[in-house]
C-alpha positions as CSV (number, residue, x, y, z in Angstrom):
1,X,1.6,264.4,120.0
2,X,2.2,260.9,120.6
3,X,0.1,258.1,123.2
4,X,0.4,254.9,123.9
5,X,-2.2,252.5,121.7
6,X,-4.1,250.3,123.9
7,X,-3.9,247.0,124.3
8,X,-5.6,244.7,121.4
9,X,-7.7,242.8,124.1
10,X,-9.2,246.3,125.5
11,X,-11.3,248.6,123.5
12,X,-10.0,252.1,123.0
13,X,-11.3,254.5,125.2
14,X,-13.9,256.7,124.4
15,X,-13.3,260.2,123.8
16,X,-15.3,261.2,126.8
17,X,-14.8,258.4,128.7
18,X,-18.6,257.1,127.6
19,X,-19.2,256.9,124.3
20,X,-18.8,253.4,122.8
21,X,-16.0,253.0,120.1
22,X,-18.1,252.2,117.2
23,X,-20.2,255.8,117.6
24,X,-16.7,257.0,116.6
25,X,-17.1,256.1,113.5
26,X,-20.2,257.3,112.9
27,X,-19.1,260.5,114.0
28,X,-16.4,260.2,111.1
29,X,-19.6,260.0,108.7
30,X,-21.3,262.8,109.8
31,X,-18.3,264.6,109.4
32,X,-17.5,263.4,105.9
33,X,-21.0,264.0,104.4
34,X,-20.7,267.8,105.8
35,X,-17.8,268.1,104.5
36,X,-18.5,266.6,101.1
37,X,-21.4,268.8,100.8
38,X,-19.3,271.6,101.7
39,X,-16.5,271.0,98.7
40,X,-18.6,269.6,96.3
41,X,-20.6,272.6,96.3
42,X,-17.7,274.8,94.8
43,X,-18.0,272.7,91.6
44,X,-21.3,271.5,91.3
45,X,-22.8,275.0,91.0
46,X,-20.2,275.4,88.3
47,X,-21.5,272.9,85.9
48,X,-25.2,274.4,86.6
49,X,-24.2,278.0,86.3
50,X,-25.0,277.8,82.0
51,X,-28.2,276.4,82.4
52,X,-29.0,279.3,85.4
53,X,-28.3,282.2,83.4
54,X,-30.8,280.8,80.4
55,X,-33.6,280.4,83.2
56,X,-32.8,283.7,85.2
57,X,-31.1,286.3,82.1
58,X,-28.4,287.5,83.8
59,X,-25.3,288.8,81.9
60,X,-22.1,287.0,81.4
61,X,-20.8,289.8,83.3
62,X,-22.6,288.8,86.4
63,X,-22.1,285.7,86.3
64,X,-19.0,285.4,88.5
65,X,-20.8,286.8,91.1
66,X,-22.8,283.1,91.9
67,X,-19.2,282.0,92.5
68,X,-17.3,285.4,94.1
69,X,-20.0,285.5,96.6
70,X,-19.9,282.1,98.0
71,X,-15.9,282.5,98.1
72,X,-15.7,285.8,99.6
73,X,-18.3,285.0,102.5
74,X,-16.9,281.8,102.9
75,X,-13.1,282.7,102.8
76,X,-13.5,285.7,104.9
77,X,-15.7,284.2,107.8
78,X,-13.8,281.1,108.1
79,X,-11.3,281.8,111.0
80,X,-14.7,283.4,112.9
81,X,-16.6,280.6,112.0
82,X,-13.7,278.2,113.9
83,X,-13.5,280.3,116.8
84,X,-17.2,280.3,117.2
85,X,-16.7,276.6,117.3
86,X,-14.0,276.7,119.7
87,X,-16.4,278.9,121.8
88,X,-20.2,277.7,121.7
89,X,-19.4,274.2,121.3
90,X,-19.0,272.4,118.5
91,X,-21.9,270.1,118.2
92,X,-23.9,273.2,119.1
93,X,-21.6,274.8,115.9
94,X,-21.5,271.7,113.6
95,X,-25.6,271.6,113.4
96,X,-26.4,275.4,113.2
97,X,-23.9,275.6,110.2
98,X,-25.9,272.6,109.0
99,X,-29.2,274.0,108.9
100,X,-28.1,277.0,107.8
101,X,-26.2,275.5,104.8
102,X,-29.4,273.8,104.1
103,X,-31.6,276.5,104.3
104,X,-29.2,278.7,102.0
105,X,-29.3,276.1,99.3
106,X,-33.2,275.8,99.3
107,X,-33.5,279.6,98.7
108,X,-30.9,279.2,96.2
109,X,-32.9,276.5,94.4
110,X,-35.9,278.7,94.7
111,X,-34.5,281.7,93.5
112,X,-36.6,284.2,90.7
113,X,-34.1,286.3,90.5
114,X,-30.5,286.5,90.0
115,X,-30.4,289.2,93.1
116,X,-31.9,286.1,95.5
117,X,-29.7,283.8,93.9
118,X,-26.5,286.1,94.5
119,X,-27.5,286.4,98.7
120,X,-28.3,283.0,98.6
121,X,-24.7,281.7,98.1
122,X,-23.5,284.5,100.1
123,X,-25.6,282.9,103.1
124,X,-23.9,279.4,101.9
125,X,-20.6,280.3,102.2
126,X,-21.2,282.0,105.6
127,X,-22.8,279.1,107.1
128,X,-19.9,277.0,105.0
129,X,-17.6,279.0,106.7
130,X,-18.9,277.8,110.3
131,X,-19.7,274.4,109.3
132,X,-16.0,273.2,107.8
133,X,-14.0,273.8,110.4
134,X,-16.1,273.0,113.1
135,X,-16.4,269.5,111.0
136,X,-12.7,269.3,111.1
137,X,-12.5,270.2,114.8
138,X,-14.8,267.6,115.7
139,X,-12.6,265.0,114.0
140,X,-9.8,265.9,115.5
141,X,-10.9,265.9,119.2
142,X,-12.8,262.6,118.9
143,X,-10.2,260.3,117.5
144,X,-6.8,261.0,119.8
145,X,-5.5,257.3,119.2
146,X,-2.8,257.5,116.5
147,X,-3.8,254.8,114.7
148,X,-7.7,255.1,114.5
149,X,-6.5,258.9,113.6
150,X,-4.5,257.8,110.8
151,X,-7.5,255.8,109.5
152,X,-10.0,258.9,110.1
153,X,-7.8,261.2,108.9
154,X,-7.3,259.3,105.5
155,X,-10.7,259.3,104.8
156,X,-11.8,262.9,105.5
157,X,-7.8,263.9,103.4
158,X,-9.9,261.7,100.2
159,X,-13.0,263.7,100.9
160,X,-11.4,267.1,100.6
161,X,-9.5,265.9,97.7
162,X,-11.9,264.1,96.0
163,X,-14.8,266.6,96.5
164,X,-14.3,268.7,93.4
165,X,-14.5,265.9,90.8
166,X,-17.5,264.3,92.6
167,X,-19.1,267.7,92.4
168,X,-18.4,267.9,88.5
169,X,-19.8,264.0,88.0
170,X,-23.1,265.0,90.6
171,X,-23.7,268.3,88.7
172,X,-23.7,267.0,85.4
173,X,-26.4,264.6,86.5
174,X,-28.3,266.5,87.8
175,X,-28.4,269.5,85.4
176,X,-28.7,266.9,82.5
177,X,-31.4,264.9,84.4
178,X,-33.4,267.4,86.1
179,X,-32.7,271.2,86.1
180,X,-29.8,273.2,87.6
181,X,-32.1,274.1,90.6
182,X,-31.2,270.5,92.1
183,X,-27.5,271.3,92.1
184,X,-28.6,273.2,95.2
185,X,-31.4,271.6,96.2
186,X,-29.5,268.2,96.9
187,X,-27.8,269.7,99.9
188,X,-30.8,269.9,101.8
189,X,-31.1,266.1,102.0
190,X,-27.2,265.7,102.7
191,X,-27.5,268.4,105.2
192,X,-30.9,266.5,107.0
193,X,-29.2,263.1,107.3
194,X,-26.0,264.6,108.2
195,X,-28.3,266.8,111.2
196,X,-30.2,263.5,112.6
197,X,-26.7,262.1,112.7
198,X,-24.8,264.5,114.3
199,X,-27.8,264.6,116.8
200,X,-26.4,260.8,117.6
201,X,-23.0,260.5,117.4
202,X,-21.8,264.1,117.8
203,X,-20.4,264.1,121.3
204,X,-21.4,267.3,123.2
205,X,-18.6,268.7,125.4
206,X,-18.5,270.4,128.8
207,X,-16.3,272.9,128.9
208,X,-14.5,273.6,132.5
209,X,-13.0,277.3,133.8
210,X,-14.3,280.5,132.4
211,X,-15.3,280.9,128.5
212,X,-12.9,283.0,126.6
213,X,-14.0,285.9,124.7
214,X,-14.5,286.6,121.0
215,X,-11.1,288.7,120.1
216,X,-13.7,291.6,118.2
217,X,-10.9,293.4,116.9
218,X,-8.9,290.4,115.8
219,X,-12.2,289.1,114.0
220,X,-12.6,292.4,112.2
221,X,-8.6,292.4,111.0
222,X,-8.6,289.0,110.1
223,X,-12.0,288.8,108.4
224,X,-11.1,292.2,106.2
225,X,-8.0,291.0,105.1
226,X,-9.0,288.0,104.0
227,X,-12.2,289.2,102.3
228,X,-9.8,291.8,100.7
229,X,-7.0,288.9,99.3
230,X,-9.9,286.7,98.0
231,X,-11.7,289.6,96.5
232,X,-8.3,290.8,94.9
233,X,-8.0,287.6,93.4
234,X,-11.3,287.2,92.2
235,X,-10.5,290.7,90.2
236,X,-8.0,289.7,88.8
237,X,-9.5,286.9,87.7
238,X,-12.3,288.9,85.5
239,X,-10.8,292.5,85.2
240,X,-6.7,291.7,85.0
241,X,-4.0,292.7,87.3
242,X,-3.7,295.9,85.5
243,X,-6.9,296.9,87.5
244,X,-6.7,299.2,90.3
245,X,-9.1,297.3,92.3
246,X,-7.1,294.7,92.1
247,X,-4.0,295.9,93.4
248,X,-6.0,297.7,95.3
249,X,-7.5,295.2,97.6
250,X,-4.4,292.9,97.0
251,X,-2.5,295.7,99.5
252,X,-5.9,296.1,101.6
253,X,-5.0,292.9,102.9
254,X,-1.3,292.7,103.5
255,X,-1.6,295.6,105.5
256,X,-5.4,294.4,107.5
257,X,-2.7,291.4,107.8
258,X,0.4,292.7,109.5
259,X,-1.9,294.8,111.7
260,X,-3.8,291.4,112.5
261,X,-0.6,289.7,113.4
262,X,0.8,292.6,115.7
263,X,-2.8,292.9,117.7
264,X,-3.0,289.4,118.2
265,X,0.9,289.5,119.8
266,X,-1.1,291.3,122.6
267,X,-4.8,290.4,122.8
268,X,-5.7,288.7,125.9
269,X,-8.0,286.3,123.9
270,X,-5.9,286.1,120.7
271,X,-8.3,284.9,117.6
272,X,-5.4,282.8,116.3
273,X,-2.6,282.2,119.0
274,X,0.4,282.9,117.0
275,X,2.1,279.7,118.3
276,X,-0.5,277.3,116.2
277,X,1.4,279.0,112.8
278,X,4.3,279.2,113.7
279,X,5.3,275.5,114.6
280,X,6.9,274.3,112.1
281,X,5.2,270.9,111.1
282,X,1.8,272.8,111.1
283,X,3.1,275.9,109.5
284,X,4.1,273.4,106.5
285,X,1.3,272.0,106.5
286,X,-0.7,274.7,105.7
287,X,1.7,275.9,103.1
288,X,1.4,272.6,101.7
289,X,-2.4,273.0,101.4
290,X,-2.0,276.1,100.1
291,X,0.0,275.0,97.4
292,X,-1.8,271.7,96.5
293,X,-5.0,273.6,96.1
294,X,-3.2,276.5,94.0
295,X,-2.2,273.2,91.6
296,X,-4.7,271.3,91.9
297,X,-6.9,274.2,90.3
298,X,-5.7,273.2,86.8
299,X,-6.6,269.6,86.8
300,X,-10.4,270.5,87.3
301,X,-11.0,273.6,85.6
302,X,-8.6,273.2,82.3
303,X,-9.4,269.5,81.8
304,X,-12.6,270.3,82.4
305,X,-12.5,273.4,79.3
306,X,-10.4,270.5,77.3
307,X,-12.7,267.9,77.8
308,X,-16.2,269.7,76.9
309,X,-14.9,272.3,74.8
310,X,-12.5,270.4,72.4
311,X,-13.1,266.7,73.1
312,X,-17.1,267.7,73.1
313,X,-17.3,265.3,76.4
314,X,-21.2,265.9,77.9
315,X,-21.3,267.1,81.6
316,X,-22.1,263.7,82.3
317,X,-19.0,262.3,80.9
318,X,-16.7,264.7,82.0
319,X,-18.0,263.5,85.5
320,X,-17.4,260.0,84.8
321,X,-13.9,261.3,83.2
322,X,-12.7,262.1,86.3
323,X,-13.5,258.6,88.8
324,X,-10.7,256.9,88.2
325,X,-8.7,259.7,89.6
326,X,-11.1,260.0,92.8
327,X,-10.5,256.0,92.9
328,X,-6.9,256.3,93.0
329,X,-7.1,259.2,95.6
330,X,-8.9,257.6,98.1
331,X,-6.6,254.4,97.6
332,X,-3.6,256.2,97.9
333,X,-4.9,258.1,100.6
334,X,-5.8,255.0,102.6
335,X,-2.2,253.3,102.3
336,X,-0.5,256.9,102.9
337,X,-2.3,257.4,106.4
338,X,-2.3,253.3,107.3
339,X,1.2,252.8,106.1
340,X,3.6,255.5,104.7
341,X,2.5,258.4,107.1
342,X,3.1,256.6,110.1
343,X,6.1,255.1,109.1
344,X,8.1,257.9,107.0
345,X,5.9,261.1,108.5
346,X,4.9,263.9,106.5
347,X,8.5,265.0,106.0
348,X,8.5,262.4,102.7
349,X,5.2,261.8,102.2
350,X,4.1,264.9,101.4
351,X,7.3,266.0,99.2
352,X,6.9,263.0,97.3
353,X,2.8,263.8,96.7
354,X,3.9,266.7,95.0
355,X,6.6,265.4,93.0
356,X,3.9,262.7,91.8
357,X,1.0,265.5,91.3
358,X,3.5,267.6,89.5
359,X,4.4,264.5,87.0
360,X,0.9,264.2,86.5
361,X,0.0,267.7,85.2
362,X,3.3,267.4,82.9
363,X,1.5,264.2,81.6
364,X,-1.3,266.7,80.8
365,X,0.8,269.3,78.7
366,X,1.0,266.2,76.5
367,X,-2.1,266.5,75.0
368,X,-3.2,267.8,72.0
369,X,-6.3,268.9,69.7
370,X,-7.3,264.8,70.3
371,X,-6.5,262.6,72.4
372,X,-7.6,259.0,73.3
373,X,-9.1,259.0,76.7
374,X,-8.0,255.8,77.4
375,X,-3.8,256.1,76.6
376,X,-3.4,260.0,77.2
377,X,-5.4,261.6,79.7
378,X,-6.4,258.3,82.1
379,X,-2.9,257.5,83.4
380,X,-2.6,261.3,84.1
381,X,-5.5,261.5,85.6
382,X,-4.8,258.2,87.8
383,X,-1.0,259.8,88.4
384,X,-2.9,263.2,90.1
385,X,-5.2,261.0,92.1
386,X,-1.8,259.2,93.8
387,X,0.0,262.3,94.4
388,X,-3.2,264.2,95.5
389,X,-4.4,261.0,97.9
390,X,-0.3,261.4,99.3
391,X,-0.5,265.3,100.4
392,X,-3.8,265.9,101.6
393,X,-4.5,263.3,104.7
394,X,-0.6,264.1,105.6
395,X,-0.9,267.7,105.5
396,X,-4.8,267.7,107.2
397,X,-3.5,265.7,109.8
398,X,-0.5,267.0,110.8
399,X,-1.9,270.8,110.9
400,X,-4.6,270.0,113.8
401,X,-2.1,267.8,115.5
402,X,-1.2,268.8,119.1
403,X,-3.2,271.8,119.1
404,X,-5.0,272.9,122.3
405,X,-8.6,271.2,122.1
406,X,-9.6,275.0,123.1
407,X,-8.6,276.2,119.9
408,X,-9.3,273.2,117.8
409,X,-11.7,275.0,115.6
410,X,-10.1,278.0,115.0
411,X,-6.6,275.7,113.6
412,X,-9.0,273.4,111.7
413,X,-10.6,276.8,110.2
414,X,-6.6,277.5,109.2
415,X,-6.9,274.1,107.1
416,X,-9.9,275.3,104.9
417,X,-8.5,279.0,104.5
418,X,-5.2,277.9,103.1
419,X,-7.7,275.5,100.6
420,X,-10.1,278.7,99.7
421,X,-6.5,280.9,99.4
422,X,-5.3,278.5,97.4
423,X,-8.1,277.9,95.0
424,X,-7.9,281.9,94.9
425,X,-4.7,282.1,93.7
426,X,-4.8,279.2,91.4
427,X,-7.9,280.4,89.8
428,X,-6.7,284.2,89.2
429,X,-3.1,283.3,87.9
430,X,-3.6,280.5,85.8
431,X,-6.6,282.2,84.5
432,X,-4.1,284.8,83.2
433,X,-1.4,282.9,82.3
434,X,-3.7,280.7,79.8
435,X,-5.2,284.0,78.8
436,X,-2.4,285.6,78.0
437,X,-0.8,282.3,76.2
438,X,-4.1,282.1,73.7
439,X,-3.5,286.2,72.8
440,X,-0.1,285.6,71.9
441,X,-1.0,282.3,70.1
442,X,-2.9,283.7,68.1
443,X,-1.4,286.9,67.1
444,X,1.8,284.3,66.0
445,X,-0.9,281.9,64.2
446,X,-2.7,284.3,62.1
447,X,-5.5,284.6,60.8
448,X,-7.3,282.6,63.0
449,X,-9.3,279.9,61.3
450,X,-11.6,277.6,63.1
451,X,-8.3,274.7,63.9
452,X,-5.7,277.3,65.3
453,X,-9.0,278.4,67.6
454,X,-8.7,275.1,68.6
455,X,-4.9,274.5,69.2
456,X,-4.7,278.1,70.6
457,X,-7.6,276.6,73.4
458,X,-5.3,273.5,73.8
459,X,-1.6,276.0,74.0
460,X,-3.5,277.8,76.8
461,X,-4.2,275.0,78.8
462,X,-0.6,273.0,78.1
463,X,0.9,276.4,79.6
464,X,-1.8,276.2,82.9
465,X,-0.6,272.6,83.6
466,X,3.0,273.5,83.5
467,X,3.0,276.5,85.7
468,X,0.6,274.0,88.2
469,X,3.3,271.5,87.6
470,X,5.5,274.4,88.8
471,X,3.6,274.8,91.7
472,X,3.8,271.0,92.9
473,X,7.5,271.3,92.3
474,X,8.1,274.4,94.9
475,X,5.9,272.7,97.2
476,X,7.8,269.4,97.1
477,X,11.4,271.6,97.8
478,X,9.3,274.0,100.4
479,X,7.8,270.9,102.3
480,X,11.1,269.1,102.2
481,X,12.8,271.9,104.1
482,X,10.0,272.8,106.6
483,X,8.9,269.3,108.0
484,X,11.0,268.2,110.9
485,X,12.4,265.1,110.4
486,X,10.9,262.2,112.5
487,X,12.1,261.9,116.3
488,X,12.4,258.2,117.5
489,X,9.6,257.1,119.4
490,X,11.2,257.4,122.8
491,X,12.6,260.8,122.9
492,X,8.9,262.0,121.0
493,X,7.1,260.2,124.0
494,X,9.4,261.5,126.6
495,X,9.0,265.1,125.2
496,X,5.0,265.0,124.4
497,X,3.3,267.2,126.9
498,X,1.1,265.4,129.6
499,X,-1.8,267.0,128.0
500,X,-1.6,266.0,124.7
501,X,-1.9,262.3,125.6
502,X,-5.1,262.7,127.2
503,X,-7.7,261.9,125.6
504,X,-9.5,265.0,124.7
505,X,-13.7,265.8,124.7
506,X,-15.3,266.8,121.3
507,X,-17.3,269.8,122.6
């Protein structure tokens, strides 16, 4: 999609012809602090998750279930969630799954019971699953100007990026500070200033023509298999792949998925029109995003282990640990979008993300039973903050760009599935892969006295990074063959369809 930028001396148009430039911005803060709250959240509950089980006496056993039951609700509702967005409206959208989210987290905090606390995160990820890509949606029907997109863009690709180790810095405050109650209970404030803004500066829509309807059968296909492939995951995660269930579910959802793909061939009002996969700039993107988050799962979860567990880091400091990595993202992600983007498209930018992400987690397989903070793990910590802060605005960007402002949602909610996917997978086979490497450690290091414990813990997580180094490294060659390369400016202009370089209503 390309359009003309206007002339320095005039203001941009609005996005529906009335509201003033500046609310625009505005509107990209609402969005960001939703969508903070939203990623954050994975991570923050994680840090509090020790102190929850001393106060409510649940097992160990049970104790993926505060995380398996945000992630399947969320994971499985999320293309619904977007095409309710698409179809009631998206401010209408943006501040139900607000409240909601909110609400969810206060019974959370309150829970007595691990049962309460369990439905609570289910009713998080549901409303979570309605409120990210409806936040994404709006962003990308309010700013249509490439350049202010870039700049939007940039911001909200360092949000999603940066989320994780904000949550792990926020948790550990607030678990050391107050109790692990407030790890939920500080949503409810995000969520009630992001509502009285949104109430402002969210642009309310009209739509013209008759409204669509909900693809039913589509929704049940798509919502099963994906409840089934992050559910698979998760199982293998805590029972092994050698469990039925897993393997079990794992098939579940490549066949809910084929027979997803061939209904909505033929559905009058398709869930997912086919057409917003298949091009080939967003279908890269998404594989991109798919494959960052797979990665990107080692950097928080095995440093984290590494820090606290063998470094003896508190919460607190394993927060504080990981800023310089969030500063670096965001910087890299603002001269990516402003400069590099726009210039050398996605095509190079995002190849060359993962080439630098990958470098970074092979920094990590450096390190050994100590380190020094300062010479061993900071420069790969700064290294994944560049390479992170070059794919994510790329990739975000370029998968909502010149979709149908019909079906905005429902391609934004394609954005936050290939993230929870991706997670999935990350979590389930790097899990196993740094199990399996501390077994076999072990039974070569025998018998095991309290320091080959230690460098058996360390093995484990040297053989994580490298496999996410792996990862980063297939994405680079996968997005270096599936981008199109750049068209000049002329023939894209001549080619763009009239529609796209309209400005389009946030609705």
């Amino acid at each position: 999609m390309t359009q003309t930028s206007p002339s320095p001396s005039v203001a941009p148009a609005a996005p529906d012809g009335g509201v003033p430039h500046s609310r625009r911005w505005w509107t990209l803060v609402t969005v960001a602090m939703a969508q903070l709250m939203v990623v954050l959240d994975s991570t923050v509950v994680n840090i509090a998750l020790p102190s929850a089980q001393a106060d409510l006496g649940f097992s160990n056993a049970d104790r993926q279930w505060i995380v398996t039951a945000y992630s399947l609700a969320f994971g499985s509702l999320l293309l619904l969630g977007g095409r309710i967005s698409d179809l009631i409206g998206r401010k209408r959208a943006f501040i139900i799954g607000l409240i909601g989210f909110a609400g969810a987290s206060a019974l959370g905090g309150a829970a007595g019971t691990f049962g309460m606390l369990v439905g609570a995160r289910a009713l998080q990820g549901a409303f979570g699953a309605l409120l990210a890509p409806t936040a994404l949606a709006v962003l990308t029907t309010t700013f249509t100007v490439p350049k202010e997109r870039a700049r939007a863009f940039g911001i909200f690709g360092a949000i999603a990026g940066a989320g994780g180790a904000v949550g792990l810095l926020l948790g550990g405050v607030l678990t050391e500070q107050f109790n692990w109650r407030w790890n939920l209970y500080i949503n409810v404030f995000i969520a009630i200033a992001a509502i009285i803004l949104a109430a402002f500066f969210v642009t309310a829509g009209h739509r013209s023509g008759p409204r669509p309807k909900l693809d039913i059968p589509g929704t049940i296909l798509a919502s099963g298999a994906l409840f089934s492939l992050v559910y698979g995951f998760s199982n293998a995660e805590s029972d092994g792949w050698d469990s039925p269930l897993t393997w079990g579910f794992l098939a579940a959802s490549g066949v809910l998925l084929i027979a997803f793909v061939l209904w909505q061939r033929k559905a009058t009002h398709p869930l997912l029109p086919l057409h917003i996969v298949l091009d080939r700039n967003r279908g890269a993107s998404y594989s991109s995003i798919l494959i960052a988050g797979s990665g990107m799962f080692g950097i928080f979860l095995f440093v984290t282990y590494y820090l606290e567990t063998t470094l003896r880091f508190t919460p607190i400091q394993t927060g504080l640990a990981f800023l310089p990595m969030i500063v670096m993202l965001v910087i890299a992600a603002q001269f990516s979008t402003n400069l590099f983007v726009p210039r050398f498209g996605p095509k190079v930018m995002v190849p060359i993300g993962m080439v630098i992400a990958g470098s970074g987690m092979l920094l990590l397989t450096r390190l050994g039973v100590s380190a020094n903070y300062g010479t061993e793990i900071l420069p790969a910590l700064m290294v994944m903050g560049v390479g992170m802060g070059s794919i994510m605005p790329a990739a975000i960007q370029t998968a909502t760009l010149g979709v149908d402002r019909h079906f905005a949602g429902v391609a934004s909610a394609l954005v936050n599935t290939s993230q929870q996917v991706g997670g999935s997978i990350g979590t389930a086979l790097l899990n196993t892969l740094a199990a399996t490497a501390l077994t076999d450690y072990l039974a070569a290091h025998l018998p095991p006295t309290p320091h080959v414990l230690q460098e058996a813990a360390v093995h484990s997580y040297s053989t994580a990074y490298w496999w996410s180094a792996g990862f980063f490294a297939f994405g680079a060659v996968l997005s270096a063959l599936l981008y199109r390369r750049r068209r000049p400016a002329a023939a894209a202009d001549a080619e763009a369809p009239a529609t796209d370089a309209e400005p389009v209503v946030a609705h």
